[in-house]
Structure formats: structure tokens, C-alpha cells
C-alpha positions in Angstrom: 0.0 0.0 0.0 1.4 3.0 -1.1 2.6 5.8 1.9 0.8 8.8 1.4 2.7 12.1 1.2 1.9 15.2 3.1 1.8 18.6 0.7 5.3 20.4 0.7 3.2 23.8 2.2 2.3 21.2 5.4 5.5 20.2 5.7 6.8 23.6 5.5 4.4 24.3 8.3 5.7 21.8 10.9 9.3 22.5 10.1 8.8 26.3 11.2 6.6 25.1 14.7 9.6 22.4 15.6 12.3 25.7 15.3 10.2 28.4 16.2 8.4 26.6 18.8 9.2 29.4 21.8 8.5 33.0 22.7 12.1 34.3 21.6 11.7 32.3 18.3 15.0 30.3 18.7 13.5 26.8 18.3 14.2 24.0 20.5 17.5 23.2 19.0 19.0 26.5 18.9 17.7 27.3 22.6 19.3 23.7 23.4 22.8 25.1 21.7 22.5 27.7 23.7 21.7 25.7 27.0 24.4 23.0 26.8 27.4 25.2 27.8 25.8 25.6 31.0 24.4 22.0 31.2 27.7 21.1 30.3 29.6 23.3 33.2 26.5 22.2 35.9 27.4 18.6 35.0 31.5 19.1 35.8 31.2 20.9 38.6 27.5 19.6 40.4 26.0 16.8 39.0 29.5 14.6 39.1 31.0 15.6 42.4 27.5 14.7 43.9 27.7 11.4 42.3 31.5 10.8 43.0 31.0 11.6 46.7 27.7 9.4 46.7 30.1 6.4 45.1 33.0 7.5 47.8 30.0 7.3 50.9 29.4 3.3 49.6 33.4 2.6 49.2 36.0 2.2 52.4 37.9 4.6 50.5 41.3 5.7 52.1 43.9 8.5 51.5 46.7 6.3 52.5 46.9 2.5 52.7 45.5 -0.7 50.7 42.0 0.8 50.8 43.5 3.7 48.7 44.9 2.1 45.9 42.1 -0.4 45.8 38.9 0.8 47.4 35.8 -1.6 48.1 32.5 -1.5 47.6 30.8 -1.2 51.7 27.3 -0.5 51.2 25.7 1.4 54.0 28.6 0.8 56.5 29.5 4.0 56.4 26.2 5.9 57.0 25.2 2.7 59.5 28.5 4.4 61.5 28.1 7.7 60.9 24.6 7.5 62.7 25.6 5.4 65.1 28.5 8.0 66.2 28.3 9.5 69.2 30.8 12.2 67.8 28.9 12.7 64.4 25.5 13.4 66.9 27.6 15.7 68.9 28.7 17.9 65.6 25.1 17.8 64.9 24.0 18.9 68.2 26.6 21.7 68.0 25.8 22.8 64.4 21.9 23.5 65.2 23.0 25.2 68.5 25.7 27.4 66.0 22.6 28.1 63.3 20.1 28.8 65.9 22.3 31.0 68.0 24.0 33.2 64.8 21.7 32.9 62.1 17.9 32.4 63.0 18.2 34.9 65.8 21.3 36.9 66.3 21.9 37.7 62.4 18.2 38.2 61.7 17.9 40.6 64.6 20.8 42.4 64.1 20.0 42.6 60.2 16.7 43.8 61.0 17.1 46.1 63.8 20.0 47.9 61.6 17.8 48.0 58.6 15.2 49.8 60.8 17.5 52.2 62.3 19.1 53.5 58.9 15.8 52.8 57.4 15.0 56.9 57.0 18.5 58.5 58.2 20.5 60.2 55.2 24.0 61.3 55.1 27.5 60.2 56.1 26.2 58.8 59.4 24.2 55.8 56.9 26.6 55.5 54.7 29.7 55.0 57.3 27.4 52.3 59.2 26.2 50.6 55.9 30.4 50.7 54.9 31.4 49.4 57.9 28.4 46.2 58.3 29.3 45.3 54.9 33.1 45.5 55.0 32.8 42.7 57.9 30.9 40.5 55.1 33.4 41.0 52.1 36.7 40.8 53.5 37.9 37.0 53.4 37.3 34.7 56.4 41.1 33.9 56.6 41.1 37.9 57.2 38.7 38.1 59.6 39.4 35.0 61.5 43.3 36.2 62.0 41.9 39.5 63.5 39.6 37.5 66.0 42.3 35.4 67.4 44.3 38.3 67.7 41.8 40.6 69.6 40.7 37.7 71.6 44.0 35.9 72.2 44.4 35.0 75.6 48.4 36.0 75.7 49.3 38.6 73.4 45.5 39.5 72.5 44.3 43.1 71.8 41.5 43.0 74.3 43.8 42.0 77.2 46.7 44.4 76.4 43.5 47.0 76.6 42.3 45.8 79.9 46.1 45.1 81.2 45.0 41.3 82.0 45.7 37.8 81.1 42.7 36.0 82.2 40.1 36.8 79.4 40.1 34.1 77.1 36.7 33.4 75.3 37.7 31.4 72.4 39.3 28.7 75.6 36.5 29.7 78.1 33.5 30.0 76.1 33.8 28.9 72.7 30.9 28.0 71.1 29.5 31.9 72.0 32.6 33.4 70.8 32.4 31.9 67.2 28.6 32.9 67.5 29.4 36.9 67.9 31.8 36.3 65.5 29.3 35.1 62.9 26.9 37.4 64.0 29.4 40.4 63.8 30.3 38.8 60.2 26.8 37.7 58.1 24.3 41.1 59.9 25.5 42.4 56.7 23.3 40.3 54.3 20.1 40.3 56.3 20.4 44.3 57.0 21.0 44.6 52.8 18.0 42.4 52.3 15.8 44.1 55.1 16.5 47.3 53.8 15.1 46.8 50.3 12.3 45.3 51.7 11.5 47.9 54.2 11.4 50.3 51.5 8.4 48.1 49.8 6.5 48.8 52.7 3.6 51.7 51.9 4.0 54.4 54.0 0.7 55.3 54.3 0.1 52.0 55.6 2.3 53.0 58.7 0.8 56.5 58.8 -2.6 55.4 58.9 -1.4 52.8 61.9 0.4 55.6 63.9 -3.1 57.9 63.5 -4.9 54.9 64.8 -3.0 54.8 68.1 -0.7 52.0 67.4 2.2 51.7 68.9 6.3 50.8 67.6 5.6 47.0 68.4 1.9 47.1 66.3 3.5 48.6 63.7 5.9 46.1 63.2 3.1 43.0 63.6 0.2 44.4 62.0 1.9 46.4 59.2 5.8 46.1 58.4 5.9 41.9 59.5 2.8 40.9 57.3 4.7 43.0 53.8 8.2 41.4 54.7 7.0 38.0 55.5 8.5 36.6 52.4 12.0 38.2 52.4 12.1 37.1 56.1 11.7 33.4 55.5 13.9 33.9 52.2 16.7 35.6 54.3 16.1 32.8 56.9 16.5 29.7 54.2 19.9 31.4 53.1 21.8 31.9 55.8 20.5 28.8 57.5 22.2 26.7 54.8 24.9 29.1 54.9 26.0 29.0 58.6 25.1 24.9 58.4 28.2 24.6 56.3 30.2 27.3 57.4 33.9 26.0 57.9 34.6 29.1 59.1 34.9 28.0 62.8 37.7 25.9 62.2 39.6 28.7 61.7 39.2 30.1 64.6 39.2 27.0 67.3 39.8 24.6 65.0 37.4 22.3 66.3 38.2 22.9 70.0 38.8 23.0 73.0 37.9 19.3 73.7 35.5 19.5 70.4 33.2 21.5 72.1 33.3 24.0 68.5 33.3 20.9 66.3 30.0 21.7 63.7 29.2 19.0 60.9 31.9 20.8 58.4 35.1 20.8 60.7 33.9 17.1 61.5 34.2 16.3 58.1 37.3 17.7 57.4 38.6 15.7 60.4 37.4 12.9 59.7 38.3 12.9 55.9 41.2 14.9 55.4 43.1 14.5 58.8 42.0 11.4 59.7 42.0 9.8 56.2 38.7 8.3 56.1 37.3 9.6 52.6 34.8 7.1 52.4 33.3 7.5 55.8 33.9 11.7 55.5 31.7 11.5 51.9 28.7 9.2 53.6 29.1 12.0 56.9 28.9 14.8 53.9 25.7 13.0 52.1 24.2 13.2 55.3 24.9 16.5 55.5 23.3 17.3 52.3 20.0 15.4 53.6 19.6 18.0 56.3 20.2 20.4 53.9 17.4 19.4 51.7 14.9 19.2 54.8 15.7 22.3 56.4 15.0 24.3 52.8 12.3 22.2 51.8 10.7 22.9 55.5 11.5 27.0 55.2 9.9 26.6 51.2 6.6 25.4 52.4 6.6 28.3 54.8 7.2 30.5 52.4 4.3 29.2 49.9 2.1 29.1 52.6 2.2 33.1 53.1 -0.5 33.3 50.5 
């Protein structure tokens, strides 16, 4: 039976749809030209380090020894130990104590109540405050970190030279608060930028009418500025949730210690991995890791849809 043939002008016609078949008129093959770069990049640098340290978390892979020149295939072992270590629950603990204490509250209020302060002020006085926040956010945390240990230094630290004393030492006393200021002191920047711009979304004839009403700073801030900025608050809190979560930062300042007591889930990987040599069990800790990551954002996302 013979195969019909379609007219040349119909053809024609489904030619043009398959290469014209978006807004911009590229066509599906140009516009996937254009994407593979990117795919290609998001691959190298995401998609196969994921993998490789998803293969490494199933291996008893080893920077030194036989397991390093030929690695075996453990299954679970790995994440079996991982959550049955009392040290990987401790980093845990310590992480959520380190997020809680200088993200969800201390860089959030501090973000916040700077935004509201320089919210209306013009001049030098906003622009040396705004200079200064954000100069503690760009400068390197190897920078930063140095100038920490040497203000706090218990021996030849700034602070004590000030107060002519040798028995102020936070980072050996009280740790885990010190490298909480210090994050505090270092991320307000982000949350005060992102405050800002949404402060200025907020109507201010809403806030006028509010004040004519008789309602006071606090009412304001519930019934008027909180219900507008509801979204760039839960935003600001996803980001620098998962920011502080993996923050290796710490390390550089205790380096884990004294006794562990600063040791969060990314100096216990590095310890674990790179100074203890355990890559295999360091990658299952890390995928972990990743886990919580997904649950905390997917918990702060459904928030965030549910503002409507």
C-alpha cells in the first residue's frame, strides 16, 4: 500500500513550529545550543562531584593505605557508623545550637534592627554604618578570622593588652558563644542589605494610617511592616540557614576545639576525611549533610508558599 505524502506547504508548516516553537523564536535546537554550555559546566562541577561523593560514601575509601589504591565497595557501613557515632551526633547537636544561635536569631535581629535604624537617616552617618556592616561581610574569612584570634587571644591579644590582663580568654572559656558573635558580627551584613530593600516596599501610608490609629512601635511592626516582609524574612532565613550549616569558618578560629566543644558537621568532616584519612566514611558523613540540607530548605519553602 502506497505511503501517502503530506503537501510540501504542510511540511513547510511543521518545520517552522519544531524551530520556532518558543516566545524568543530560537526553536528547541537553537535554545538547546545555547543551553548545553551551561548544562555542560553544571554537570563538571554539580551533578559529578555529587555522584563521586555518593560512590565514595558506599566505598572504604582511604587517602593512604590498601584501601587507597584499591577501594571496596561497603554498602551502608559507612552511613550505619556515621549515625551510630556519638561524635557525628555531637557535631550535629553543636551545628543546630551554632545556626540557631547566629543565624535564625542573632543575624536576623541584628540585620533587622539595623535596617530599621538607617531605614530613613540620610548622610554620612548611613553610609559609614552601611560601609562598615558590609566591610565585615566582604573581607575573606582567613582575614577576619586572623583579627579575632588576635583581639581575643588570651596571651598577646588586643583586648587584654586594653584591659592590662591575662585571664580573658573566650575562644578557651566560652567557645561556642565566641564563634557565635563572631558570625553574628560577620553575616548582619546580608540580612540588614535584604531588610532594607524590603523595608522600603513597605507603603508608608500604611504606617501613617497605623500611627493615626494609636498604634504603637511593636503594632506597627506586627500588623503592618511583619505581614509585607513576610517573604523576604523566611527567604533571608533559608539562606543563611544553609549558609551557617556549612560554614567552615569556625575551624579557623578553634579549630574544632577546645575538647570538640566547637566541632559543627563541616570541621567534623574535614577531620574525619582529610586528617583522619577516612574519605569514604567523611563523603557518607557529607551526604548526610546534604539530607539536612534538603529538609531544612524544603521545611522554610513550604513556609514561604504558605504566606499566601
Amino acid at each position: 500500500m502506497a505511503q501517502a505524502t503530506l503537501p510540501p506547504e504542510v511540511l513547510d508548516d511543521a518545520k517552522a513550529r519544531r524551530y520556532s516553537a518558543d516566545a524568543a523564536g530560537l526553536g528547541r535546537l537553537r535554545a538547546g545550543a545555547f543551553v548545553a554550555p551551561a548544562l555542560a559546566l553544571i554537570s563538571l562541577f554539580l551533578v559529578f562531584p555529587a555522584l563521586w561523593v555518593l560512590y565514595l560514601g558506599l566505598s572504604n575509601y582511604r587517602l593512604t593505605g590498601a584501601a587507597a589504591a584499591a577501594p571496596q565497595l561497603v554498602g551502608f557501613d559507612n552511613f550505619v557508623k556515621a549515625l551510630t557515632d556519638p561524635e557525628f551526633w555531637n557535631s550535629t547537636w553543636l551545628t543546630f545550637e551554632f545556626v540557631l544561635g547566629s543565624a535564625v536569631i542573632g543575624q536576623v535581629v541584628l540585620g533587622f534592627l539595623l535596617a530599621w535604624i538607617m531605614r530613613d537617616r540620610t548622610g554620612p552617618l548611613k553610609r559609614i554604618v552601611e560601609g562598615l556592616v558590609i566591610l565585615a561581610w566582604i573581607l575573606p574569612s582567613a582575614v577576619v578570622s586572623f583579627l579575632w584570634v588576635a583581639l581575643l587571644d588570651r596571651d598577646d591579644g588586643t583586648l587584654n593588652t586594653l584591659l592590662h590582663s591575662q585571664d580573658f580568654a573566650p575562644l578557651l572559656d566560652h567557645p561556642m558563644l565566641s564563634i557565635i558573635i563572631f558570625n553574628i558580627w560577620r553575616g548582619a551584613a546580608f540580612s540588614m542589605m535584604l531588610y532594607g530593600a524590603a523595608l522600603g516596599n513597605v507603603p508608608p501610608s500604611h504606617l501613617e494610617s497605623a500611627r493615626l490609629a494609636g498604634a504603637s512601635g511593636w503594632q506597627q511592626l506586627r500588623d503592618v511592616v511583619f505581614p509585607h516582609i513576610r517573604g523576604h524574612v523566611l527567604t533571608n532565613l533559608l539562606l543563611i540557614s544553609l549558609w551557617t550549616f556549612n560554614d567552615f569558618t569556625p575551624f579557623l578560629l578553634t579549630a574544632g576545639g577546645p575538647d570538640g566543644k566547637t566541632e559543627v558537621l563541616a570541621v567534623h568532616v574535614y577531620q574525619v576525611a582529610l586528617q583522619g584519612g577516612e574519605l569514604g566514611y567523611g563523603a557518607a558523613v557529607s551526604t548526610v549533610i546534604l539530607l539536612i540540607n534538603l529538609v531544612v530548605a524544603v521545611f522554610y519553602l513550604r513556609l514561604l508558599r504558605s504566606k499566601k
